[in-house]
C-alpha positions as semicolon CSV with decimal commas, in nm:
position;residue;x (nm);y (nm);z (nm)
1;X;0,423;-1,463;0,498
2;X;0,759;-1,322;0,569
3;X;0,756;-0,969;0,804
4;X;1,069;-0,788;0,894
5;X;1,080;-0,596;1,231
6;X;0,778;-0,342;1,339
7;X;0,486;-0,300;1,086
8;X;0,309;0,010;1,100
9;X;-0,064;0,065;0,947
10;X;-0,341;0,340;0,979
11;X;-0,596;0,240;1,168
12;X;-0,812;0,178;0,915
13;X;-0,635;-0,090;0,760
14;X;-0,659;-0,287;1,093
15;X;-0,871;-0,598;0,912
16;X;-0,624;-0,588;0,572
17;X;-0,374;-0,805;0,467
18;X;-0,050;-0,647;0,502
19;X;0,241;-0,720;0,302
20;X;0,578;-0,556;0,355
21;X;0,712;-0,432;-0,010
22;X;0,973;-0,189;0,122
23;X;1,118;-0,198;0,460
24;X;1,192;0,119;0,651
25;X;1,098;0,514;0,467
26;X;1,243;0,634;0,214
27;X;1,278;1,023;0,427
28;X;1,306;0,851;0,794
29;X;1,472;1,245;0,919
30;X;1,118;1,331;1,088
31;X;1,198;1,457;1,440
32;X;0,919;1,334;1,548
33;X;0,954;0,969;1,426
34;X;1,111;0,620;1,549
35;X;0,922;0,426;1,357
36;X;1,190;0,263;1,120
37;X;1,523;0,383;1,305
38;X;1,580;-0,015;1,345
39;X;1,551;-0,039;0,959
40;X;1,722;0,078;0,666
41;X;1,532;0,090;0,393
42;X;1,540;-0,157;0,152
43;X;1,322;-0,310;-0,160
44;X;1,221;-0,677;-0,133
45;X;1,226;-0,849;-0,439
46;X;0,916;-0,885;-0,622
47;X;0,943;-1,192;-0,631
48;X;0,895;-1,239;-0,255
49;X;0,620;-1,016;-0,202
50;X;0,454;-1,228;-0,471
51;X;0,537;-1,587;-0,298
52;X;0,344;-1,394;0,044
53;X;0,073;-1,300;-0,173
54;X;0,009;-1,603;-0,293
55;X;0,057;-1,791;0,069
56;X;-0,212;-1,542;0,201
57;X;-0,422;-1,684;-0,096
58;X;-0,389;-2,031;-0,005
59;X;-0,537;-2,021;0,386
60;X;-0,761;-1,698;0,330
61;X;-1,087;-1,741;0,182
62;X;-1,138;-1,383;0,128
63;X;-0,945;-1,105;0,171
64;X;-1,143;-0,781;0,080
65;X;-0,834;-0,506;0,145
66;X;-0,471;-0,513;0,086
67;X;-0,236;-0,287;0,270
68;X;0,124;-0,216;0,098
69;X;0,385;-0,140;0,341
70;X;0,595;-0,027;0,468
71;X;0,648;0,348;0,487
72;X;0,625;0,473;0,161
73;X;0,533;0,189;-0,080
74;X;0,465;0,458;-0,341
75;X;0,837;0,478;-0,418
76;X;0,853;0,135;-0,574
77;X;0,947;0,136;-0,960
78;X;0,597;0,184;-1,172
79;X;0,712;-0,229;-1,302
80;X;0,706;-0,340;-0,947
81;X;0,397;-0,188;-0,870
82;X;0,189;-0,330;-1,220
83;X;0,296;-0,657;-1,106
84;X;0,217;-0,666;-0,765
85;X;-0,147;-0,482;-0,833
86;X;-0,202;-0,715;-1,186
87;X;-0,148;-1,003;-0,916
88;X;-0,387;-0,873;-0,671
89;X;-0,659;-0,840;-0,929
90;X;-0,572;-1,159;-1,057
91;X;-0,546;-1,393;-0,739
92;X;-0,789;-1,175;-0,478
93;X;-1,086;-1,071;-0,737
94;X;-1,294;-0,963;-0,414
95;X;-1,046;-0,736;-0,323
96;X;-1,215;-0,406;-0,316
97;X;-0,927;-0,155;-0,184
98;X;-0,501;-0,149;-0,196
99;X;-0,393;0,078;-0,029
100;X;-0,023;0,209;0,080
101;X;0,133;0,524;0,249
102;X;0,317;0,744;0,011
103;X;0,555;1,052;0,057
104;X;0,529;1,382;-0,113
105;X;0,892;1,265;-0,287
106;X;0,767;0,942;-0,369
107;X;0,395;1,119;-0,561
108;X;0,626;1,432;-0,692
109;X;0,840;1,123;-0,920
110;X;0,552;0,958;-1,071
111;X;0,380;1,144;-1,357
112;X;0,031;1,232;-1,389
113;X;0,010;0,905;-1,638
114;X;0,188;0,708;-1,468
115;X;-0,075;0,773;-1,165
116;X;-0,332;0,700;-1,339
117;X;-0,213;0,346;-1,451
118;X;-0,219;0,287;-1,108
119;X;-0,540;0,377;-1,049
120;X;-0,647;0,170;-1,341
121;X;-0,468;-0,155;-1,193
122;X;-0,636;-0,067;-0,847
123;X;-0,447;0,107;-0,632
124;X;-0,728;0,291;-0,465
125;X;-0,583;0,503;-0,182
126;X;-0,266;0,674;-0,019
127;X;-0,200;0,754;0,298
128;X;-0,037;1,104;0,281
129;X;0,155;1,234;0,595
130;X;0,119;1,622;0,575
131;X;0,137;1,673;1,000
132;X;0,150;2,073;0,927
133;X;0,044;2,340;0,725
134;X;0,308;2,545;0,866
135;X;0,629;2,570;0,675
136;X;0,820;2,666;0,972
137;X;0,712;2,361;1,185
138;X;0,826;2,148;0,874
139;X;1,126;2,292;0,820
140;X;1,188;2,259;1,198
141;X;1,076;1,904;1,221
142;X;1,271;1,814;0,920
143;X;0,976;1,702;0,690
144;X;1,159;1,738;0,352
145;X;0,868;1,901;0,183
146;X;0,651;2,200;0,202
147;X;0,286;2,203;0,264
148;X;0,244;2,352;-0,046
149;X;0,429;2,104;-0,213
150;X;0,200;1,811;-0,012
151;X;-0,073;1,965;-0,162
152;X;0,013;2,000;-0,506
153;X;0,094;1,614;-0,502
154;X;-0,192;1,497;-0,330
155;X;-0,412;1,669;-0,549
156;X;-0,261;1,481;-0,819
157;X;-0,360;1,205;-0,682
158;X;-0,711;1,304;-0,667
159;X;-0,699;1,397;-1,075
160;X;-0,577;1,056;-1,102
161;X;-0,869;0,851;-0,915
162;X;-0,666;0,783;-0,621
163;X;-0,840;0,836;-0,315
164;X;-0,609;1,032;-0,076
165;X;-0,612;1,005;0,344
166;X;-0,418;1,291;0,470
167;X;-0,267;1,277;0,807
168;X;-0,196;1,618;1,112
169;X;-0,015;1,578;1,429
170;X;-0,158;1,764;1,747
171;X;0,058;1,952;1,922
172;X;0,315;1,969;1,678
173;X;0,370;2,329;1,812
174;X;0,432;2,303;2,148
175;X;0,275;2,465;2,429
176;X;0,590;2,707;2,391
177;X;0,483;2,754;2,016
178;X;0,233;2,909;1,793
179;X;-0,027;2,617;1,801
180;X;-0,282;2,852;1,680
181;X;-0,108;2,897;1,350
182;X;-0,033;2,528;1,381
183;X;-0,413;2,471;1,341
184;X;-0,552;2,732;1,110
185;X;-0,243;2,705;0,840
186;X;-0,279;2,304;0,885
187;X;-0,651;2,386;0,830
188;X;-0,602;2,573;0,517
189;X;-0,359;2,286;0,352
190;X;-0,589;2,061;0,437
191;X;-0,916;2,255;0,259
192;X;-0,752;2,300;-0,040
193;X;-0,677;1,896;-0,101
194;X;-1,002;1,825;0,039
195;X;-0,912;1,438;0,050
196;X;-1,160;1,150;0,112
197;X;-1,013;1,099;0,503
198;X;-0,843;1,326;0,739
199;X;-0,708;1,159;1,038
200;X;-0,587;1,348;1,371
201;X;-0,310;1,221;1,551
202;X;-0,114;1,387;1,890
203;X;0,250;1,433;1,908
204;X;0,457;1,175;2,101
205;X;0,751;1,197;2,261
206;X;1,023;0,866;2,172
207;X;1,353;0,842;2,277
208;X;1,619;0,842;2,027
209;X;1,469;1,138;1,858
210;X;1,551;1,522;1,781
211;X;1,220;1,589;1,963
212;X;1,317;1,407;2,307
213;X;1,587;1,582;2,305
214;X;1,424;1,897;2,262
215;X;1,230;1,819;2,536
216;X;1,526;1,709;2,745
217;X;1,731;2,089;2,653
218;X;1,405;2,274;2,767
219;X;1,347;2,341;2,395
220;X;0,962;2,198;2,317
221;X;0,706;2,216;2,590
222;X;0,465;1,921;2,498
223;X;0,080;2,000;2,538
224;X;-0,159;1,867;2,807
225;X;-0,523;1,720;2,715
226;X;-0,722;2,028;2,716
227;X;-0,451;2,222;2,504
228;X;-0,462;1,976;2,224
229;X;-0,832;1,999;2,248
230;X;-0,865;2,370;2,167
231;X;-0,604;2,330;1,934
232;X;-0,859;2,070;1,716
233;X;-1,107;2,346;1,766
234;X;-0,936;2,557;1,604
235;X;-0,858;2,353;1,314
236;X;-1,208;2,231;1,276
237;X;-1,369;2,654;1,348
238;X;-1,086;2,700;0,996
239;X;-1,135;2,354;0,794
240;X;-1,367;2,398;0,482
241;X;-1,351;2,021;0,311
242;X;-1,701;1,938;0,238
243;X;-1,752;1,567;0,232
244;X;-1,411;1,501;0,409
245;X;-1,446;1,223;0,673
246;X;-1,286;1,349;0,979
247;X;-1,116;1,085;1,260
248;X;-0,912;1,121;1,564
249;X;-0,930;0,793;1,679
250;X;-0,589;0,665;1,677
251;X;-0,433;0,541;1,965
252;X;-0,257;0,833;2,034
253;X;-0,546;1,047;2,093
254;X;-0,749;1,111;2,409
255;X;-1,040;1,236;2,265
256;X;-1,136;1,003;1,981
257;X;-1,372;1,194;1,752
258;X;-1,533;1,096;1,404
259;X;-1,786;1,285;1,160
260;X;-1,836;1,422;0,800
261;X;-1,724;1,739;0,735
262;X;-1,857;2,014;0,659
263;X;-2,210;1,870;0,831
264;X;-2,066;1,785;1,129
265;X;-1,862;1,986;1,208
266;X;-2,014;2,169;1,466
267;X;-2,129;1,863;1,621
268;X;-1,738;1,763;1,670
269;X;-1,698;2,105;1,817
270;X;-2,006;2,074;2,099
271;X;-1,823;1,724;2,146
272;X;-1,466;1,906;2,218
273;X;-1,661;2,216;2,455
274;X;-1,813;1,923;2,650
275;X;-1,479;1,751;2,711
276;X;-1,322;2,051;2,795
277;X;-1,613;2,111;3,069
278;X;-1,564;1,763;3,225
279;X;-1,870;1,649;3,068
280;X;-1,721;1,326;2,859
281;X;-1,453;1,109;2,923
282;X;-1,106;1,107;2,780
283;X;-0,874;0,840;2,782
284;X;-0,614;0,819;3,061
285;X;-0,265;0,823;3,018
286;X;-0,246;0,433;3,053
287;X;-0,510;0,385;2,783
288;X;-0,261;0,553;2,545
289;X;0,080;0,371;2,685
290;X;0,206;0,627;2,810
């Protein structure tokens, strides 16, 4: 198996097999994100990714989920993809889920057909990065894409069979911002793609970024603990996604939280309102590296 530099996955792909078909994004402008600034992105040959598919087949027995990486896999040529997934299904029958992250871009160039043959040779779920609802925090973070456009794309998805996990940044707002429209606007985007998996994640600060040097100008005002806590009340009092599994468990958050939406919501809410009394622990700043 042949990696090059960091290797990002969601959480829940912590117990896949990951193999690096791109390196870098395709976008890499967030101002929020160092997460490929040592890379510049680049397609591997196919045939490469194949030779690591087929060493991971010759010392693992079984190897139930496949992870594409790295940041927006989805951009590949639809040939690329057919072979990689045809050799999946071929050499890994148990395999029960491939996965990759995709960008709005990399959905909006694919055609509903061409989707679909995905689907059919078992790509099962993307990882979609909306982190706002709010046009004006995209536009100032330098997303590339509306909400509105993230949500026409990921519903696509959805018509296509592809299961869709859609990711939000708390805090993204600022303490010196309007978090509250942060929340309910993110809220709304979110309800109308109802996706299988919404995951929470909180806004950190790296250096090399627009953001840190927000921060550095006086320009952003990050949030404490209890502020990003009512600001994932909010979201949750506005979020109507029935069925939706909810998780803020990433390493980045301090208070990890997990339920089915709409049923549990206001279970997640008591959960917050008890945190925010001093009633359950958070993680300290250590536990999250910072």
């Amino acid at each position: 198996m042949h990696y090059y530099g960091a290797v990002y996955r969601p959480p829940s792909e912590a117990y896949s097999l990951i193999v690096q078909c791109t390196l870098g994004c395709s976008h890499n402008k967030c101002a929020f994100c160092n997460m490929y600034k040592d890379k510049k992105f680049s397609i591997r040959p196919v045939e490469e990714v194949l030779r690591d598919l087929a060493e991971a087949r010759s010392y693992e027995r079984r190897i139930e989920r496949i992870f594409l990486a790295d940041g927006d896999a989805l951009i590949l040529p639809m040939d690329y993809l057919l072979q990689v997934l045809d050799f999946i299904r071929e050499y890994f029958p148990e395999c029960t889920r491939v996965a990759a992250y995709a960008t709005t871009k990399a959905i909006e160039r694919k055609t509903d057909e061409e989707l679909r043959k995905l689907r059919e040779h078992g790509l099962a779920l993307v990882y979609i990065g909306l982190e706002s609802g709010n046009e004006e925090l995209l536009l100032k973070f330098n997303k590339g894409v509306t909400a509105a456009e993230t949500v026409k794309n990921a519903l696509r998805c959805k018509a296509a069979g592809i299961a869709i996990s859609v990711t939000a940044i708390n805090g993204m707002a600022g303490l010196n911002g309007d978090w509250q429209a942060h929340a309910i606007d993110t809220a709304k985007a979110v309800s109308a793609m109802k996706p299988e998996f919404i995951a929470f994640l909180t806004l950190r600060v790296y250096s090399g970024t627009p953001l840190h040097d927000w921060i550095e100008a006086g320009e952003f005002q990050m949030m404490g603990p209890a502020d990003l806590m009512r600001e994932t009340r909010l979201f949750l009092e506005h979020i109507d996604s029935e069925g939706s599994v909810f998780r803020s468990n990433h390493a980045s958050n301090y208070l990890p939280l997990g339920g089915t939406l709409n049923r549990d919501r206001e279970a997640l809410i008591q959960t917050i309102d008890a945190a925010l009394d001093g009633k359950v622990r958070l993680r300290r700043a250590v536990e999250l590296g910072l």
